[in-house]
LOTORRO-608204 format. One line per 5 residues: number of its first residue (from 1); for each residue x, y, z of C-alpha. Coordinates in steps of 0.001 Angstrom, whole numbers, plus 524288, in hexadecimal, padded with zeros to 5 digits. Layout:
<kolvos>
NUM> X/Y/Z ~ ... $
</kolvos>
This chain:
<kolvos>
1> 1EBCF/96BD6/4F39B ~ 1E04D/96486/4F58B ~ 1D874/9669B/5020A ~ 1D9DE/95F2E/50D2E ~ 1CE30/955FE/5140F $
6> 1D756/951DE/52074 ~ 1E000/95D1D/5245A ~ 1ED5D/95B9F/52F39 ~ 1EBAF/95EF6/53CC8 ~ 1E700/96FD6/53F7A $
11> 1F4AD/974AE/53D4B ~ 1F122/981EC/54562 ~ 1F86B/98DA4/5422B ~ 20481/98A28/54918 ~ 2117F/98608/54108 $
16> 215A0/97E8D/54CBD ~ 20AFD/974CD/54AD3 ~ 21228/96F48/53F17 ~ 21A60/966ED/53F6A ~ 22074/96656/53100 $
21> 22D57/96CB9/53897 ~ 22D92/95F32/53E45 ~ 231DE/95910/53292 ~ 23E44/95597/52AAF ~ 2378C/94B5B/5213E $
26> 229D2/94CD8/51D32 ~ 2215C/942AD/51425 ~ 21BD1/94472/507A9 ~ 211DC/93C7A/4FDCD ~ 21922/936BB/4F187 $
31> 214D3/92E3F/4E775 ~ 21E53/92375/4E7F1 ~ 21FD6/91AE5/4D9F5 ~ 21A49/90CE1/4DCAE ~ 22545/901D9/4D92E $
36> 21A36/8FCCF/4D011 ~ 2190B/90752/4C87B ~ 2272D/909A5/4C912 ~ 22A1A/8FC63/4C199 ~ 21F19/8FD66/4B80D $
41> 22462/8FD16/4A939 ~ 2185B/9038C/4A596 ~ 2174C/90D0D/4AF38 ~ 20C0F/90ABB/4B317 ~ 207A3/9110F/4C1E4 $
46> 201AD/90591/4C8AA ~ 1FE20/909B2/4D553 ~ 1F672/91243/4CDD2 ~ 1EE41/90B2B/4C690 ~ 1EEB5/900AF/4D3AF $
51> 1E8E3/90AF4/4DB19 ~ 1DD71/90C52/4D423 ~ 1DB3F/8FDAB/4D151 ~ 1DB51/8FD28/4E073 ~ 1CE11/903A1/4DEA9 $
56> 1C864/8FD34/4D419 ~ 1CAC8/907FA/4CACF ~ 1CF1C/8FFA1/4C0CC ~ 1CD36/90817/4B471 ~ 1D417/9134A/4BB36 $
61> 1DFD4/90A77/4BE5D ~ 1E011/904CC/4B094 ~ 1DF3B/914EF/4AC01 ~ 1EBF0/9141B/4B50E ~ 1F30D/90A0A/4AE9B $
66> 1F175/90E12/4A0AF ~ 1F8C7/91BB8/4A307 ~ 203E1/911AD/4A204 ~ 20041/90463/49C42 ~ 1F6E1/9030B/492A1 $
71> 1F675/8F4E2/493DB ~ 1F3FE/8F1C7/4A125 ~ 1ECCC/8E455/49FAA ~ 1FA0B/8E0D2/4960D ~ 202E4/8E51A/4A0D6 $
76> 1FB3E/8DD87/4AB4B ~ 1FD7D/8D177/4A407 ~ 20AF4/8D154/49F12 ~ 2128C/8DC7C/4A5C1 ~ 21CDA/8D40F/4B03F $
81> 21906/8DFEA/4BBAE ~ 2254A/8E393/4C112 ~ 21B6C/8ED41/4C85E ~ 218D6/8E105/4D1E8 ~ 225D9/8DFAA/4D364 $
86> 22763/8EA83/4DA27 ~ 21B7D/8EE7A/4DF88 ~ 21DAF/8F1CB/4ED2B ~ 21394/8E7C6/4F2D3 ~ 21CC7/8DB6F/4EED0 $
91> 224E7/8DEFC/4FB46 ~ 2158F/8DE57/501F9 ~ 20EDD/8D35A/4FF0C ~ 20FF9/8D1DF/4EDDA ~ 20FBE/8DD2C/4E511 $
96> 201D5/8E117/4DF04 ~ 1FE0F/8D9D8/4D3E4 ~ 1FF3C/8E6B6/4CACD ~ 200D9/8DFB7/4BD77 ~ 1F399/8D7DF/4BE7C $
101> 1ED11/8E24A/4C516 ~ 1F132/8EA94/4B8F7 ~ 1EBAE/8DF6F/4AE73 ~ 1DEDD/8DE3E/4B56B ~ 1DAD9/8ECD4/4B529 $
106> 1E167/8E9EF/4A61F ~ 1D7D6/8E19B/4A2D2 ~ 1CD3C/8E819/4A91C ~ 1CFC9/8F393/4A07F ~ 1CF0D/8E92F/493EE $
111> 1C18A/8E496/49941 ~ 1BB5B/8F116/49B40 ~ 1C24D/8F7A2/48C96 ~ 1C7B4/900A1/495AB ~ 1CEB6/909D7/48B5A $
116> 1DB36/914A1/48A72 ~ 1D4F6/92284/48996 ~ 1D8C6/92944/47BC0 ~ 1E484/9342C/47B90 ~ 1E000/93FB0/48126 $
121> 1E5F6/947B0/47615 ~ 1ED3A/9447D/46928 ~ 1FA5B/9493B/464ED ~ 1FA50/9483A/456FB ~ 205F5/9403D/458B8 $
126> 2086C/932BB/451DA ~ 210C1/9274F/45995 ~ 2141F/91AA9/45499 ~ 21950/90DDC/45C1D ~ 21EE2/901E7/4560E $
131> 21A85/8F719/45DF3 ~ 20BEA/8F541/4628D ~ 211F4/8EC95/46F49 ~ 210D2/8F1AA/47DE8 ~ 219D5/8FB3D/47C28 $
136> 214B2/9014A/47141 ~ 20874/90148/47582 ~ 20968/90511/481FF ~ 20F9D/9141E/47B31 ~ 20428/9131B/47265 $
141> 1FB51/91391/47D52 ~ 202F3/92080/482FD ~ 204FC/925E8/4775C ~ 1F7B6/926FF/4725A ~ 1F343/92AFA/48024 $
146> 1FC5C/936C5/47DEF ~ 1F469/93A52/4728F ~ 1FE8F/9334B/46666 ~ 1FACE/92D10/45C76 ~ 2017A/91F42/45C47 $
151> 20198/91482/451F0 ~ 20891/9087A/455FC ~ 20DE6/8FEC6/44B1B ~ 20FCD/8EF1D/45045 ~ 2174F/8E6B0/446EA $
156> 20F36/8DA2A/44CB6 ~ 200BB/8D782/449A5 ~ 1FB0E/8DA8F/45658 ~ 1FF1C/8E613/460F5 ~ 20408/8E190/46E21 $
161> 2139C/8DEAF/46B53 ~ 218C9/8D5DB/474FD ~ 20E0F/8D807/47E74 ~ 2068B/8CF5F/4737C ~ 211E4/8C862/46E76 $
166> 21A0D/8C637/47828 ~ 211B6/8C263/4835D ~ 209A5/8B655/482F8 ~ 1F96B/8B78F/4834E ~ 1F969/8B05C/49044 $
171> 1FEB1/8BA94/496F4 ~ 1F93B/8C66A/48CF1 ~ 1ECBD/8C385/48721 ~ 1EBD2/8C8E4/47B76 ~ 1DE7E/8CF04/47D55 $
176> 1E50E/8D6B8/48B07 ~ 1EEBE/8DD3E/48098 ~ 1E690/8DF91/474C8 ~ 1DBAB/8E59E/47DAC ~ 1E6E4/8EF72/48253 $
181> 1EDA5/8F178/47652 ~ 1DE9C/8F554/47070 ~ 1DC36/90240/47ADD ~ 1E900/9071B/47431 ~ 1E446/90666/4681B $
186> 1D73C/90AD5/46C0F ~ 1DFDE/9175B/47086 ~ 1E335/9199D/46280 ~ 1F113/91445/46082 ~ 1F1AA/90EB1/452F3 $
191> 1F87D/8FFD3/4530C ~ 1FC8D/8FA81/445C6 ~ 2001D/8EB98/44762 ~ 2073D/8E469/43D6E ~ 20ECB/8F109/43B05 $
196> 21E3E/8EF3F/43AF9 ~ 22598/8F99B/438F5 ~ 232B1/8F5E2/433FB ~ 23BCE/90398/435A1 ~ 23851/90CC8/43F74 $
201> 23BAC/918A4/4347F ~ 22EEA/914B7/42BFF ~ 226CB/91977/43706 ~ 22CC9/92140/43FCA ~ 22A96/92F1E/4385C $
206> 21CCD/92CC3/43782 ~ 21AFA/92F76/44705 ~ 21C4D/9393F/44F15 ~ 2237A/92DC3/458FB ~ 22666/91FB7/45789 $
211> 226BC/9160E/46484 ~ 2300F/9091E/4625D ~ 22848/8FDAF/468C4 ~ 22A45/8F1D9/46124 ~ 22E05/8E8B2/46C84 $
216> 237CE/8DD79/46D0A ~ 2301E/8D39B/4647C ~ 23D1E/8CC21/45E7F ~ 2423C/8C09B/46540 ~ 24F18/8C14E/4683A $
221> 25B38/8B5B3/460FF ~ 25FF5/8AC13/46677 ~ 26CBF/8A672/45FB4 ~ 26786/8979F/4653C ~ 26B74/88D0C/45C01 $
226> 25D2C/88995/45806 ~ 25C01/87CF9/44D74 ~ 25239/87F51/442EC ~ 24A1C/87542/44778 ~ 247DE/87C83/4564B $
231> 23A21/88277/45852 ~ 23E30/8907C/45D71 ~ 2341D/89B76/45EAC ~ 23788/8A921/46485 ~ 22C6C/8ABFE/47056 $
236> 2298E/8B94C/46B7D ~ 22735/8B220/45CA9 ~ 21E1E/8A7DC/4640F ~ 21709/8B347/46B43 ~ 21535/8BA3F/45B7C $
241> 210E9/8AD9A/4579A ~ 206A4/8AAC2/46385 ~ 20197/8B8AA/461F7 ~ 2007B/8BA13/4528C ~ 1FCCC/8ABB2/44F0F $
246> 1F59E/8A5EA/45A3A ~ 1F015/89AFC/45346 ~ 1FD6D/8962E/451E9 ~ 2026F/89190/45B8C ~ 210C6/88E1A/45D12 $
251> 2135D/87F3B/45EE9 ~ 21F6B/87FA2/468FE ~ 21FFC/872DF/46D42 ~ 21DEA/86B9C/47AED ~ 22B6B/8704B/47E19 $
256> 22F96/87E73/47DF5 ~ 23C3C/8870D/4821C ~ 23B0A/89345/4846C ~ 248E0/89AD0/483E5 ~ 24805/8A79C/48BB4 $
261> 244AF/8AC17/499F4 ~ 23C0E/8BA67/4985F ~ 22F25/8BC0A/4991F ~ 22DF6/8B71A/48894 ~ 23316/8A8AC/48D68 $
266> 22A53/8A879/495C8 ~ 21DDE/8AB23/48DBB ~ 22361/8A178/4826A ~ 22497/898E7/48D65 ~ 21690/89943/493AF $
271> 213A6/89BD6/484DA ~ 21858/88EA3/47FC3 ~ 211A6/8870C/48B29 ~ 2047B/88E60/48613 ~ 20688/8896D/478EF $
276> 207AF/878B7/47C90 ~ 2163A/8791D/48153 ~ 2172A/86F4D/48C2E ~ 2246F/87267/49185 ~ 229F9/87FFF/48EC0 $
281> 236FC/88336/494CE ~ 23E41/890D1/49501 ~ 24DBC/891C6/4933A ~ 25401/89BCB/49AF8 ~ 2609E/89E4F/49C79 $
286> 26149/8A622/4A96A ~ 25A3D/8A30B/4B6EF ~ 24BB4/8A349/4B891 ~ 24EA9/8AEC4/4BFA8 ~ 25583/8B56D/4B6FB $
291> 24ABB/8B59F/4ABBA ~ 2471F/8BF92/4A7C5 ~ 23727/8BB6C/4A6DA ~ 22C59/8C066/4B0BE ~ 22DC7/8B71D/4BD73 $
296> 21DC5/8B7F7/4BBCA ~ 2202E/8B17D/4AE6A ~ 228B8/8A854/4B28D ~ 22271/8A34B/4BCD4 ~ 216AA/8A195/4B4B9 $
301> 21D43/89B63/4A869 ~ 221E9/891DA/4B240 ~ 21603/88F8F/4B839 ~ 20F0B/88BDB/4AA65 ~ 21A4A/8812C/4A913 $
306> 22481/88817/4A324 ~ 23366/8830F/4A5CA ~ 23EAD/88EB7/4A78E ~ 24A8A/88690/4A6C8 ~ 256C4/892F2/4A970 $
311> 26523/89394/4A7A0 ~ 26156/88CB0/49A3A ~ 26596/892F8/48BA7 ~ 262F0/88C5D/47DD4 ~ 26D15/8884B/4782A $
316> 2697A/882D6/46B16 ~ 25B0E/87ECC/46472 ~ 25B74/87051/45C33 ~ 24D98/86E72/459F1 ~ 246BE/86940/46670 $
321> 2543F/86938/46DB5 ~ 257A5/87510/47566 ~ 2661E/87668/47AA8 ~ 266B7/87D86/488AC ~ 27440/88373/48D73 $
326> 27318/8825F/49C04 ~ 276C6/891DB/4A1F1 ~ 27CCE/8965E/4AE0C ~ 27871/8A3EA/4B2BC ~ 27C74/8AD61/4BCD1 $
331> 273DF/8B5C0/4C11B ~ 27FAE/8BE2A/4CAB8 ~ 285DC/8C154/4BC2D ~ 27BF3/8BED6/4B3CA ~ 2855D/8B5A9/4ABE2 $
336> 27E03/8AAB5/4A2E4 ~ 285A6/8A053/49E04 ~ 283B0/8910B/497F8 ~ 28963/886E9/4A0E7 ~ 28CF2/87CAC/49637 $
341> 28221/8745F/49797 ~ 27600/872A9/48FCC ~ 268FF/86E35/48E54 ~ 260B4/8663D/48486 ~ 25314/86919/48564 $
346> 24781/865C7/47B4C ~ 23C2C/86FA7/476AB ~ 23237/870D2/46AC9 ~ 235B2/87EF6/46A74 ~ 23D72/889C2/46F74 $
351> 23848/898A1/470D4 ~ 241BD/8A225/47190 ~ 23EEF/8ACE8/47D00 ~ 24B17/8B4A7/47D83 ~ 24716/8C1E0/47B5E $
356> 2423F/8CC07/471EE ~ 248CE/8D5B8/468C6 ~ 24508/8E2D9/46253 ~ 24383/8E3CA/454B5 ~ 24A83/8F11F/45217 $
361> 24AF8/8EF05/44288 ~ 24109/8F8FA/4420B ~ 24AF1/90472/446E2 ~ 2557A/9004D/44308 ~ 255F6/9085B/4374E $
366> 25175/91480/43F91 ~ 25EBD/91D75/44243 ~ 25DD5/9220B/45155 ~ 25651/91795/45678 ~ 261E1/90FD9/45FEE $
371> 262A2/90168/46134 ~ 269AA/8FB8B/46D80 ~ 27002/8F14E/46ECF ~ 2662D/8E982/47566 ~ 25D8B/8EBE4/46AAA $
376> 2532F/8F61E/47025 ~ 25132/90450/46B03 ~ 2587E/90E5F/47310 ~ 25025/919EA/477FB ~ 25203/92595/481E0 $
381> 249D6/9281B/48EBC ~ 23D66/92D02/485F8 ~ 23F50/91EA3/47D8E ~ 24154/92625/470A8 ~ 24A2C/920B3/46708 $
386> 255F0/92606/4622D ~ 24C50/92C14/456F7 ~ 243E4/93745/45BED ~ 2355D/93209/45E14 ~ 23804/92523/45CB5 $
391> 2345D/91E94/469D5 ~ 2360E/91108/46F30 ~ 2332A/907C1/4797D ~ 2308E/8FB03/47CCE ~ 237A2/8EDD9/47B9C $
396> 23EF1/8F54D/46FB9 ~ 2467B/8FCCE/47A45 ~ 24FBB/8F8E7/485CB ~ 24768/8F405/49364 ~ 23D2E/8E99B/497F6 $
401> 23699/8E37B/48E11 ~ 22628/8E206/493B2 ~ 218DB/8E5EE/4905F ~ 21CF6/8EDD1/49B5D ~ 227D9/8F520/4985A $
406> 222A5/8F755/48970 ~ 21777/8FE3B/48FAB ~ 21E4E/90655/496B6 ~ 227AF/909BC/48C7C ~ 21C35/90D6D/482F4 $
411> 21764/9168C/48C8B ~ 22412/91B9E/48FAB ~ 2273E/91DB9/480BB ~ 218B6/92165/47D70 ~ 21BB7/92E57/48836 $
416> 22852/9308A/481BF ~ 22403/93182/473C0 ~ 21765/9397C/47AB9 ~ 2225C/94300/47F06 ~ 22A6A/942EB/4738A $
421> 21D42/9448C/46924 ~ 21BAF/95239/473A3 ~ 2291C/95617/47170 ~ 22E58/95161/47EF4 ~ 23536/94749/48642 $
426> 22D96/93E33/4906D ~ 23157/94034/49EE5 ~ 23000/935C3/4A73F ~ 229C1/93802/4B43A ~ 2312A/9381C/4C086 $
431> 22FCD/92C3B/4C8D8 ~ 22B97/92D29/4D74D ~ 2329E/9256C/4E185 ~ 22DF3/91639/4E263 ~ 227A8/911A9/4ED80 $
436> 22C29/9054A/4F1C4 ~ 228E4/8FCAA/4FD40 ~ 230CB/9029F/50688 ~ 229EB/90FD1/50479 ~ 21B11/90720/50804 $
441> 21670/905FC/51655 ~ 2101A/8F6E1/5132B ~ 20A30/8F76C/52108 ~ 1FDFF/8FD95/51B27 ~ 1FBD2/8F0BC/5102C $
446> 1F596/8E476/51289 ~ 1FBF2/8D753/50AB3 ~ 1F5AA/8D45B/50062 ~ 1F8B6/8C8D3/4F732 ~ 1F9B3/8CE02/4E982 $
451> 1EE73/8C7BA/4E107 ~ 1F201/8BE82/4D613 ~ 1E7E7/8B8F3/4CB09 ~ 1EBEE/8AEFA/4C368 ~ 1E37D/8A4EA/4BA11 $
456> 1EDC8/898D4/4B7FD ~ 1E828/89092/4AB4D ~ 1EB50/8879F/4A0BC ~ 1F9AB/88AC9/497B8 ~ 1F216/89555/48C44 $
461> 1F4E5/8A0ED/48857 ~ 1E69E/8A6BB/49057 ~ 1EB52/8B044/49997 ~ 1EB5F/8AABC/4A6B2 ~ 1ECC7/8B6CC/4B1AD $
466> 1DF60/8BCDB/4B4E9 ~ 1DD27/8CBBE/4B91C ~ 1D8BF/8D036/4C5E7 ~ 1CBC3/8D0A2/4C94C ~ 1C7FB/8E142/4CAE3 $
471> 1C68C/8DDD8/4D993 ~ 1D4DB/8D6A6/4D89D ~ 1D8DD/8E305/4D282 ~ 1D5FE/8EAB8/4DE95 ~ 1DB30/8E00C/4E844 $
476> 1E7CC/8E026/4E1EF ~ 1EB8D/8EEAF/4DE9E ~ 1E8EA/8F20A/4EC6A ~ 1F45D/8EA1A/4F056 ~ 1FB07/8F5F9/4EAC1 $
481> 20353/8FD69/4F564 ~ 201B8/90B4C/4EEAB ~ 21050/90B46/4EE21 ~ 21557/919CD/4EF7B ~ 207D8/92007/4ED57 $
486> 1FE56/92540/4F834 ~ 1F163/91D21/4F6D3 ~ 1E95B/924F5/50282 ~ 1EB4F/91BE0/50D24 ~ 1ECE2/927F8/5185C $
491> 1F618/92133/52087 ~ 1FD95/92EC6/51EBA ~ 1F3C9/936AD/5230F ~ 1F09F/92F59/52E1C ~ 1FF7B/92BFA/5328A $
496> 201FD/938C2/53283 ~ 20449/93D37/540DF ~ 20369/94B3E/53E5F ~ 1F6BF/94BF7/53533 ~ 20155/952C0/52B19 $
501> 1F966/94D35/51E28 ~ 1EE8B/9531A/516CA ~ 1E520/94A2A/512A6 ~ 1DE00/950F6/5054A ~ 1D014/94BD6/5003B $
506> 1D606/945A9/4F4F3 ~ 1DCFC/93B1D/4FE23 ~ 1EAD3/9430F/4FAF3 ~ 1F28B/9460C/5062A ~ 1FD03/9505C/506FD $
511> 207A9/9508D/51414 ~ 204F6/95F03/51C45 ~ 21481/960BD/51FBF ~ 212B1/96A95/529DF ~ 20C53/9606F/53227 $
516> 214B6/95522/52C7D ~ 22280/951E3/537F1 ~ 22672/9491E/52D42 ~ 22520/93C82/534EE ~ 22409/934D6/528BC $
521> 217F9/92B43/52F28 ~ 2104C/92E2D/522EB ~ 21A8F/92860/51A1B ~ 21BF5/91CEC/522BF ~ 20D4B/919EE/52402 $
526> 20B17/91B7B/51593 ~ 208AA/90E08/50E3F ~ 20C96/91056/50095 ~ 21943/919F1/5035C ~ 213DC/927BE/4FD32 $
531> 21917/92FBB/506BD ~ 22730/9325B/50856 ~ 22E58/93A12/51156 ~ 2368B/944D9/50CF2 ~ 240D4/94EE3/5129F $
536> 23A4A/95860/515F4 ~ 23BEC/96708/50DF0 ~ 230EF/96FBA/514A1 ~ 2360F/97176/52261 $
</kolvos>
């Protein structure tokens, strides 16, 4: 125990000073689990690294980060932050701006060549992954911390996957993701681009474990009566095209449809409008609330110009003449149907943003490895395969299809096949209780508006959000309420009417229950809900 600098009051001798007989509940410090970090994909722990950005300590908090997410100044750019969603200050006065305080202290590790530190030992052992995309990379990264040897093969020319081609440069440039993508190299994992492999049983003996990461890069059929004279183009092909050929550009017309309602329509959208469109309209056959797109994303595609016209489905493509069955749609049942009605409207070109598929050709010759109906790989709780050491993750398997998620899948697999190359099974940790707003004492905090930066330009594909200043940084993560985690304010210690807390040099403080009555003021009085009271089990 460390010693005390501010000791209770001079207990005497005497057990009748004491007053721990008092008491039938009695308090206790907990580490509660912030909502934020609760709903991270990635796992990341934010009020971590938000703590120490709150003093400046940016390379520390970047340190932080990268225990989790090796591409923070990515994530800060296309990750849709469900962490603000719930972050406990949005019942305050706005939640803290977590995703661009994550992308600035990003690209302040890209401007100083801040880079991973090599494995700290080496295991002999040799890992490969098919698919260089986030996913893929992201258990690179973990795995060659844990000492593995890793070679990645990508089919395409470049690494990236869909964080390079499926996301637009205006919102990724491609200099944020190649400057990321370089420190795990740097670390030693071996890429080999333009490297398809066509069966999973040409390779698969030749490692000691194989991780299944080669994304949903099909787009999904459509059985739409299209004439051969229609100009159709898949968005994820246009995305291939922008990305591998960028001296040519697509000619789409003045007038574009775009048939979907994720977050793809609405990049071929904005997309279209950056290359000369001058009307661009998306078909959707639901609500505008119902799509399934960012509400970020769609509030910005519509403020660039672009038209969402809902409760629309193609019928039939005849050239520059688009058919549109008119839908009804209730959102109590969920039931979509076409009214009767239609509607003719006229376009140059039509791109197709209904979804992506998995190409599974390259197990489907592999006995054990499960297909399900939906057309993802089936896996148990450690993400193995129905074939011992084979491992996979990603948009191959069934959940949420982000940058996000695929990060936190890789590291999720990469600790898995860790395990399994050590002749165990990975164990979760245990989760602590969240701490919500109800568990907060928001007398303590001041309102502060949450601080937005935004550069609004001409229609290119330059990147148009700016980072935070380092003094912005600051400003902002100190808007964070320290959900569930003691940050040293005292209030405890000086609340307390009976002096029953030990103050220790280290700023630590520990609850003295023979002086404690259990009164529970310290819990009341503390701002950020780390101390709980308990029944009590001494007396």
């Amino acid at each position: 125990m460390n010693k005390p600098f501010a000791t209770v009051l001079d207990p005497g001798t005497s057990l009748n000073n004491k007053t721990g007989s008092w008491r039938t509940i009695r308090p206790e410090y907990v580490h509660r689990l912030p909502p934020c970090n609760v709903t991270c994909p990635a796992g990341e722990n934010i009020q971590q690294w938000l703590s120490l950005a709150q003093e400046g300590r940016f390379f520390e908090a970047w340190l932080e980060m990268i225990k989790d997410n090796p591409f923070p100044a990515t994530m800060g750019r296309v990750c849709y932050h469900t962490c603000e969603t719930t972050c406990n200050r949005v019942q305050f006065d706005g939640a803290v701006n977590i995703n661009l305080i994550e992308r600035s202290i990003g690209d302040i590790a890209i401007s100083k060549n801040w880079k991973f530190s090599p494995p700290e030992k080496s295991s002999g052992k040799n890992v490969l992954i098919i698919g260089a995309g986030p996913s893929g990379l992201s258990a690179a990264y973990f795995l060659r911390k844990f000492g593995h040897n890793v070679t990645i093969y990508e089919s395409h020319k470049l690494p990236g996957g869909m964080a390079r081609y499926g996301v637009p440069k205006y919102r990724l440039p491609r200099h944020i993701l190649d400057a990321e993508i370089q420190r795990i190299i740097d670390l030693g994992v071996n890429i080999k681009c333009n490297q398809k492999v066509d069966c999973l049983n040409d390779v698969k003996d030749k490692f000691d474990a194989v991780y299944l990461a080669v994304g949903a890069s099909l787009a999904s059929q459509t059985d739409i009566e299209i004439s051969d004279d229609s100009k159709t183009v898949d968005a994820i092909d246009l995305f291939k095209n922008l990305e591998d050929y960028p001296d040519e550009v697509p000619n789409l017309g003045q007038k574009v449809l775009v048939y979907g309602g994720g977050n793809t329509a609405i990049d071929a959208a904005r997309t279209a409008l950056r290359l000369g469109a001058k009307s661009v309209k998306i078909i959707y056959r639901r609500t505008i609330n119902n799509m399934p797109a960012h509400e970020s994303e769609i509030q910005e595609a519509l403020s660039e110009g672009v038209e969402i016209h809902c409760l629309r489905t193609i019928s039939s493509i005849k050239g520059e003449k688009i058919l549109l069955a008119k839908m009804n749609y209730d959102e109590e049942t969920n039931n979509l149907f076409k009214t009767g009605e239609t509607e003719l409207v006229i376009a140059d070109s039509v791109i197709f943003a209904i979804g992506q598929s998995v190409e599974d050709s390259i197990v489907k010759n592999t006995k054990g490895i499960l297909i399900s109906n939906k057309g993802v790989i089936e896996i148990n709780k450690s993400m193995q395969t129905g074939v011992k050491g084979v491992f996979a993750g990603g948009d191959v398997i069934h959940g949420k299809r982000t940058v996000t998620h695929a990060i936190g899948y890789g590291k999720k697999a990469a600790k898995s096949i860790d395990a399994f190359l050590n002749g165990k099974e990975y164990e979760p940790n245990l989760k602590n209780e969240i701490a919500n707003f109800k568990k907060l004492n928001t007398e303590y905090y001041k309102s502060d508006k949450r601080k937005e930066v935004c550069r609004l330009g001409e229609l290119n594909f330059e990147e148009k959000d700016v980072s935070y200043s380092d003094e912005q940084i600051i400003q902002e993560s100190n808007r964070c309420f320290s959900c569930g985690n003691c940050f040293h304010c005292d209030n405890c210690y000086a609340y307390c009417p009976d002096n029953a807390i030990i103050k220790h040099e280290d700023g630590t403080l520990e609850f003295n229950y023979d002086y404690c009555k259990g009164c529970g003021i310290c819990a009341k009085e503390c701002p950020c809900g780390s101390i709980r009271m308990v029944t009590d089990d001494i007396n």
